[in-house]
N, C-alpha and C positions, 0 to 999 in steps of 0.2 A: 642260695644260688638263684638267679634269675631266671626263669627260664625262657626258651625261644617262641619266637611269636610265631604267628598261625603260620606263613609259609614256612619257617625253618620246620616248625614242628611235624608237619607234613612231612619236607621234603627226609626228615632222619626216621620217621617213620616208616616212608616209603621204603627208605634204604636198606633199614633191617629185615623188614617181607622181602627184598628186593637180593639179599644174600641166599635166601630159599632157593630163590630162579635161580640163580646164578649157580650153583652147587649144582643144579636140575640140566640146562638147556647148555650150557656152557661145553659139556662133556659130549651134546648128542652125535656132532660131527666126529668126534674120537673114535668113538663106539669100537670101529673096523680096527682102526691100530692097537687098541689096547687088547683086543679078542689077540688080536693076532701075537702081539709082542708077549701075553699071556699064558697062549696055549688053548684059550679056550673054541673047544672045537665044534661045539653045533650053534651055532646065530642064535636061537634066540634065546641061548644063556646070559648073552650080554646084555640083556633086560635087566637081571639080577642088579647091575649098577646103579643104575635106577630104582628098581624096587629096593636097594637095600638099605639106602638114603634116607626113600619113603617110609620102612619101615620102623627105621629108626627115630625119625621125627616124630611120624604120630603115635609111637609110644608113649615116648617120653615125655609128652605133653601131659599126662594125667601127674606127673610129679610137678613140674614147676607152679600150677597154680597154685596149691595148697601153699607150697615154701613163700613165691610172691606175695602171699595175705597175710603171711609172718615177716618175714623179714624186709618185707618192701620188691618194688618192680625193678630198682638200679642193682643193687647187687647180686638178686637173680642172672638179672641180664647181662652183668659185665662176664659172669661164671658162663654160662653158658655161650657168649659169643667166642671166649677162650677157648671153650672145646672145640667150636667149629674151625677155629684158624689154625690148634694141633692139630685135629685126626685128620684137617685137610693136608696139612704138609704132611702126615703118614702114608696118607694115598698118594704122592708124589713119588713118594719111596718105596712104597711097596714093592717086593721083589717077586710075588705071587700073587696069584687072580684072587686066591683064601683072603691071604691079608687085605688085598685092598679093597674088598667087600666086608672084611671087619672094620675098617678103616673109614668107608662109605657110611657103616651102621654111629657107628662114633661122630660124623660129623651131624649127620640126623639127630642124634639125639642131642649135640649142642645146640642144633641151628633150630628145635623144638621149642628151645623159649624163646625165642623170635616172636614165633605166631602167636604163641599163648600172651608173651607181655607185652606184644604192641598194640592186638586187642586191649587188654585188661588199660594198658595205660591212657587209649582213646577210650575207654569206657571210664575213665576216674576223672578224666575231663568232659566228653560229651552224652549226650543222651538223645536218642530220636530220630529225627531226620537229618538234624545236625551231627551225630555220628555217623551216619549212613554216609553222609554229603563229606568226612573226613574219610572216610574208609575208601569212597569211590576217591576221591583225588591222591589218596596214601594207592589205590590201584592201578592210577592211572600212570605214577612215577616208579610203580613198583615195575607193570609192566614194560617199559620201556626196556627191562633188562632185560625178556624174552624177543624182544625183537633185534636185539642185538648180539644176546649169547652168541648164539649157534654160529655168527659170525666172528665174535669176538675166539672162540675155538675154534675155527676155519684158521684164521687169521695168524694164531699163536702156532698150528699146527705147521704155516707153513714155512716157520723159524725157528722150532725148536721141538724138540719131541712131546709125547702127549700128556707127561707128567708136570709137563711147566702148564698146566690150565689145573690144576691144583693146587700147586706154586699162587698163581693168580688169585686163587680161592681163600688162600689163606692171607695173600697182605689185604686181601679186600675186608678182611673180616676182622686183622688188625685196626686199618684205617677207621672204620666204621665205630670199632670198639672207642676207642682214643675221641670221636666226635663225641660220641652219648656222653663219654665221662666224663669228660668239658663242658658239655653244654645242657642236658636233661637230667632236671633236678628230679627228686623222689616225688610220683606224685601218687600214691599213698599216703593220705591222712594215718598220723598216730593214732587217734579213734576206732580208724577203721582197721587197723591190724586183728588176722584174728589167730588164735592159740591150734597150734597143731595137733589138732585132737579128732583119736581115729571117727569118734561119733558123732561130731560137729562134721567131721570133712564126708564122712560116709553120708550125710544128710544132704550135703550141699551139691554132691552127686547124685545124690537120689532125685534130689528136684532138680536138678538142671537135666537129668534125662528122665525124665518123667513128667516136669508138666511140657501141659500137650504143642505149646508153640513153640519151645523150645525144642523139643524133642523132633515135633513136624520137621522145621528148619534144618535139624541137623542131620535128619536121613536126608532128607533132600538135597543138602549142600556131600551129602555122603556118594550119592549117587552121582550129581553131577559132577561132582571131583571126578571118580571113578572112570570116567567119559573123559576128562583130559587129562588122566594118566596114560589111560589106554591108547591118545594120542601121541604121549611121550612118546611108551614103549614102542609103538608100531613105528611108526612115521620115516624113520632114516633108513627102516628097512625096505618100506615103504618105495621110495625115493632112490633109493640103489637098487631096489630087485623089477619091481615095476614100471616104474619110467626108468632106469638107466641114466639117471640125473641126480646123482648123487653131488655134485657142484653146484646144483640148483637149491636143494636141500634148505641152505641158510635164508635165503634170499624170499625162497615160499612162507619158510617158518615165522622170519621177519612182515612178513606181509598179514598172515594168520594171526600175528600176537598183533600185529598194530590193529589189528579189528577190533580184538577186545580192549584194547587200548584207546582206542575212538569211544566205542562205547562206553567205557567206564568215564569217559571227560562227560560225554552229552548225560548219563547219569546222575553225575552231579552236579550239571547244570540243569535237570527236571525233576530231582527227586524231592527238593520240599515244593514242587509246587503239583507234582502226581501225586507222590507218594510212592515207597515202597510196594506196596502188594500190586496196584495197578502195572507198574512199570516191572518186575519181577516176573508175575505170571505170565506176565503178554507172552515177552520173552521168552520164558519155557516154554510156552505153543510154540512159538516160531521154531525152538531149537528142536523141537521134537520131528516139525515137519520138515525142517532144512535134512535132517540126519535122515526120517525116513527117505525124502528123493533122492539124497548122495548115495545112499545103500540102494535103492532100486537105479539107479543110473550104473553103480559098479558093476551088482548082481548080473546085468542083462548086458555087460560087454563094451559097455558105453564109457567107460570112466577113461581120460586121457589126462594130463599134467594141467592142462586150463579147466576142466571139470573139476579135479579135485582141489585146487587152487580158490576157485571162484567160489564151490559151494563149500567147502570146509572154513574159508573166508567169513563168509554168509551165518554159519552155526556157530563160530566163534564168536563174532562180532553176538549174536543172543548170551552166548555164554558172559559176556562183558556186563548186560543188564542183569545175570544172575546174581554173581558170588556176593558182593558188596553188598546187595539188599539183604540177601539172605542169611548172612553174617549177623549182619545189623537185628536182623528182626529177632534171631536164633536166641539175641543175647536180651533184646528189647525190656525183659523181665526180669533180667538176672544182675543188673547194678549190685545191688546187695553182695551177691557172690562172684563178682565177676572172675576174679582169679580164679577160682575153683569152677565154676561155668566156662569156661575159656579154655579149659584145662578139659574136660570132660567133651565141651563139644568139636575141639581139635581131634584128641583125639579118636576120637569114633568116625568121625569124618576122614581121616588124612591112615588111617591104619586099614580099617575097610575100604576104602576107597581107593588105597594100595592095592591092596589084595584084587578088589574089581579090577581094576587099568592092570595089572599085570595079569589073569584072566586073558583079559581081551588080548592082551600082546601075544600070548603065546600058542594062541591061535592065527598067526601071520604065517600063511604056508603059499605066498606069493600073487596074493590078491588085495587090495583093500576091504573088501566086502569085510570080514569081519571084525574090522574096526568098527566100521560104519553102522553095521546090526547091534555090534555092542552098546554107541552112542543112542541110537533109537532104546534100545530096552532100558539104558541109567537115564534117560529122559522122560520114558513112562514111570518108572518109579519114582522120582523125585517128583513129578506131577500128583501118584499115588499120596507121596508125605505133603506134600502141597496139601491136597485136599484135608488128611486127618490133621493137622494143623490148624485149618481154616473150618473146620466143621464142612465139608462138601463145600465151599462157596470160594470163587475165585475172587481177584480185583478190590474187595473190599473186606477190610474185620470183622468178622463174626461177632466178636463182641461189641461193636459200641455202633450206635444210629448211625446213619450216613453225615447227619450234620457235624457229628464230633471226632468221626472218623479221621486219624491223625499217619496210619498207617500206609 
């Protein structure tokens, strides 16, 4: 089979990270109907919807790499996108808030090889800053779908009830399916297949979190994730209990995600001529101090709908220079094992980093402020793996001279 050339391959790449969001953002505006149509009776239960996606996902990412380095990246992927288009029409159906939180866990753990094979696939093709510069434009199409979810379920909500945005979930996930299988040939060398063995796989884990750039990288992308879960969960509460703008919701959301969506475009138009670590760090300075002023502008009674708008804007738009480099760089060593690298540093990022971002949500007792402290603390810690990554040193590799420095 032929495969598609550099835009296609992008734009199906994007699409499959891009069923992630969609599963994620698409639901946030629901939230209130489904609590209520449910039963469930203290708010910030309805977080569980989201964490339990979350949880599912970055489980189940530690199984599909090892299968992906056996059996190839397409018929992992075609398997797992199936799961995500059932147990989405299960949450359609769901008769009870149990099931469709079992239902939510089920699509997670379809929509888990997503992440893991559309890495591993841009890693069996690219290397470098040339992955990096795939990964920001795979982000820049992915996010598009967050700047539209929240309206695309505003929209669906206000013609049919809230089960048809799971309906939605699942022909998207169809369509999607049916493109890869037409068009994205195996790209796994036969070579490179490797044998499912518990002591080979346990090794290839072992080094993907344990050496130290890898491992830097992926608490850091641990942390920072953790910081836009915890925006997930809060925000629509946020937005209804706080401002009283819960119509406005989609329209901020959309505004917030197009920041990181700007960034992730000027990304990959600077990053082979910065470099990943120069254009990454900056950024994490910036996000640290945009979140601490947003936290001290809440804390002290200042925070209004154009405050939180404009500076949550502002730390997103950082958050855009983050994830892609850091991705990139997490794996920068791990070609060798990517399926299995891919698989281990998903999930440690996307399961902890659950866990953080719902933390932070369930601390929502009708302020922003503890979003906001939350985003400053996953921003000094990821600055923290910054550093043990980089040996203490920002901007530039630790390992190689400044002349040969490639990073």
């Amino acid at each position: 089979m032929k495969g598609p050339g550099f835009p296609e391959f992008v734009c199906l790449i994007a699409c499959l990270m891009a069923l992630n969001a969609l599963a994620i953002d698409s639901m946030l505006p629901a939230l209130p109907d489904i609590g209520n149509a449910l039963g469930v009776l203290r708010e910030n239960d309805r977080q569980w919807i989201i964490t339990a996606y979350l949880l599912g996902f970055g489980i189940a990412q530690i199984i599909y790499g090892p299968i992906a380095d056996r059996y190839g990246r397409k018929p992992v992927l075609m398997v797992g996108v199936g799961l995500y288009a059932v147990f989405a029409l299960m949450a359609a159906l769901a008769p009870t808030f149990e099931l469709l939180i079992a239902a939510r866990v089920g699509c997670g753990i379809g929509a888990a090889s997503l992440r893991v094979l559309a890495v591993s696939i841009v890693r069996d093709r690219y290397e470098g800053r040339t992955m990096a510069r795939v990964m920001s434009l795979s982000f820049l199409v992915f996010l598009g779908v967050p700047i539209i979810a929240p309206s695309l379920g505003a929209a669906i909500l206000h013609v049919a009830p809230w089960p048809w945005i799971f309906g939605v979930l699942a022909a998207a996930g169809v369509l999607v399916m049916a493109w890869a299988a037409i068009r994205l040939p195996e790209t796994l060398k036969p070579e490179d297949r490797l044998p499912i063995q518990p002591a080979r796989i346990g090794a290839a884990f072992r080094e993907a979190l344990t050496e130290r750039q890898s491992l830097g990288y992926t608490l850091a992308m641990t942390a920072i994730t953790g910081a836009l879960f915890g925006f997930l969960n809060s925000s629509q509460s946020i937005f209804e209990h706080v401002f009283n703008a819960a119509d406005l919701f989609p329209l901020v959301f959309a505004a917030v995600a197009g920041g990181i969506a700007a960034a992730s475009l000027l990304n990959a138009t600077f990053v082979e001529r910065f470099g990943s670590r120069l254009i990454s760090h900056t950024a994490l300075i910036g996000f640290i101090a945009m979140s601490a002023i947003h936290a001290t502008v809440s804390a002290t009674g200042h925070e209004t709908i154009w405050t939180f708008g404009i500076l949550q804007g502002l730390t997103m738009f950082c958050f855009g220079f983050i994830a892609g480099n850091f991705g990139a760089m997490a794996m920068e060593k791990m070609g060798h094992i990517a399926g299995t690298a891919s698989s281990a540093q998903g999930f440690l990022s996307t399961t902890f980093g659950s866990i953080a971002g719902f933390a932070i949500g369930q601390q929502f007792a009708g302020t922003a402020t503890p979003m906001l402290v939350g985003f400053t603390l996953m921003g000094l810690l990821a600055l923290c793996a910054v550093l043990f990554a980089e040996r203490g040193r920002l901007f530039v590799s630790h390992h190689l001279p400044p002349a040969q420095q490639q990073g």
